[in-house]
C-alpha positions as CSV (number, residue, x, y, z in Angstrom):
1,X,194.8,45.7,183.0
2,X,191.9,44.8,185.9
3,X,193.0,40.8,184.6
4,X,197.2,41.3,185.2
5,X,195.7,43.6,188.9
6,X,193.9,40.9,190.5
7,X,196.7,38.3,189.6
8,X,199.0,40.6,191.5
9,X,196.8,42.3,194.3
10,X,197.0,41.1,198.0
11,X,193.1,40.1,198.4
12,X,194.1,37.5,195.5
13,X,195.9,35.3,197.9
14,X,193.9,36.0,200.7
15,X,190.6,34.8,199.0
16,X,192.6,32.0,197.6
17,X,193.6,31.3,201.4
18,X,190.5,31.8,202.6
19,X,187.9,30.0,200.2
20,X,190.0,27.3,198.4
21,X,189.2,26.4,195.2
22,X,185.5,28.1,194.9
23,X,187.7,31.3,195.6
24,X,189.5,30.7,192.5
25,X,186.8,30.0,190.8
26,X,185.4,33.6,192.0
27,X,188.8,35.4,191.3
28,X,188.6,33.7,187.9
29,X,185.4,35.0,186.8
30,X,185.8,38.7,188.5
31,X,187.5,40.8,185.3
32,X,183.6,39.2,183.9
33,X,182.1,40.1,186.9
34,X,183.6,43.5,186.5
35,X,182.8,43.8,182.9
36,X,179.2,43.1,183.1
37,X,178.6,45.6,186.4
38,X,180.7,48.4,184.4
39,X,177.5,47.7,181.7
40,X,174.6,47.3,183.5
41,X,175.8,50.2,186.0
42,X,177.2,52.5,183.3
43,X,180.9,52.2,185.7
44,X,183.9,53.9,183.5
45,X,187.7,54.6,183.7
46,X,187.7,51.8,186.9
47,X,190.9,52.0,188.9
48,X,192.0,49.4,191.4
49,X,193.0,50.5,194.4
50,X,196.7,48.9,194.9
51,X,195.9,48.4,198.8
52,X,192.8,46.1,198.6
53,X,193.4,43.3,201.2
54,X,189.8,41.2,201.2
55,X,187.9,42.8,198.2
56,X,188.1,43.8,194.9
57,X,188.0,48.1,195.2
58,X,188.2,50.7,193.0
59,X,187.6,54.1,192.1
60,X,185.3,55.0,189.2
61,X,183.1,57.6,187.4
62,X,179.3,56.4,186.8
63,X,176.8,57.6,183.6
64,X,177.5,61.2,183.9
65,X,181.2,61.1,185.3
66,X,180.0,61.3,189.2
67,X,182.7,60.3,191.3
68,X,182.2,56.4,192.6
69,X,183.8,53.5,194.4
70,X,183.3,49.8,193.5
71,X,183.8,47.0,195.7
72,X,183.1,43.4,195.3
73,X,183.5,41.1,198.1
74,X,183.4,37.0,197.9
75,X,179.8,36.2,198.5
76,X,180.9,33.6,201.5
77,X,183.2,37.1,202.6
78,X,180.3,39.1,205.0
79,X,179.8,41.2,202.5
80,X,176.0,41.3,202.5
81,X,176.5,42.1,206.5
82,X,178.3,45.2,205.2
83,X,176.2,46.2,202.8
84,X,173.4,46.1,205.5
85,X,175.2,48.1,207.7
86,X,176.4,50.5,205.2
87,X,172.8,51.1,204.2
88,X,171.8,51.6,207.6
89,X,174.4,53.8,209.5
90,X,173.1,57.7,209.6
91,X,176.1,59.4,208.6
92,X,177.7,62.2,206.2
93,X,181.1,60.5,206.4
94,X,180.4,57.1,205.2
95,X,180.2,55.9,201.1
96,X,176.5,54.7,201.0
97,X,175.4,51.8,198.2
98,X,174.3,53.2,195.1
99,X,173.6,49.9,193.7
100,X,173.8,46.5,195.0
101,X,174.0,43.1,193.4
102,X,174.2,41.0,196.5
103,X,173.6,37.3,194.6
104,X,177.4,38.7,193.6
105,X,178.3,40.6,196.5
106,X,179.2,43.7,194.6
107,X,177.9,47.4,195.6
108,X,179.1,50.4,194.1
């Protein structure tokens, strides 16, 4: 199902747009990418959101079914800017990373 969403979703051609061939590459090897977070993170029941328009996003539930979002951005994307700035904003309204892999620029 994540395989037939990404084929389909609107960040698809944007990343394609964007990064050329190393961004098919990358949209090629995400349902992996997604696969091996979903392990190492203990990620289930992932839902793509339908409205992605640079990332790869979804809603999850991680280990004990708490409520979490994952997003993976093309590492050439800004990504690791917005992971910085995620992580340092002071705020009760904002999704803060739980985890980061940022040599894949993927935060949940």
């Amino acid at each position: 199902m994540i395989k037939e969403y990404i084929i389909q979703a609107e960040f698809a051609g944007w990343v394609k747009t964007s990064f050329g061939e190393k961004g098919k590459i990358w949209l090629a090897e995400l349902p992996e990418t997604i696969s091996e977070l979903a392990e190492l993170w203990g990620l289930r029941d992932i839902s793509p959101l339908s409205d992605s328009n640079y990332n790869f996003t979804a809603f999850c539930g991680i280990n004990d079914s708490q409520p979490a979002f994952l997003k993976i951005g093309c590492p050439w994307s800004g990504i690791d800017n917005e992971i910085a700035a995620l992580s340092e904003i002071k705020s009760d309204h904002l999704l803060k990373p739980l985890a980061v892999d940022k040599p894949k620029g993927q935060n949940t």
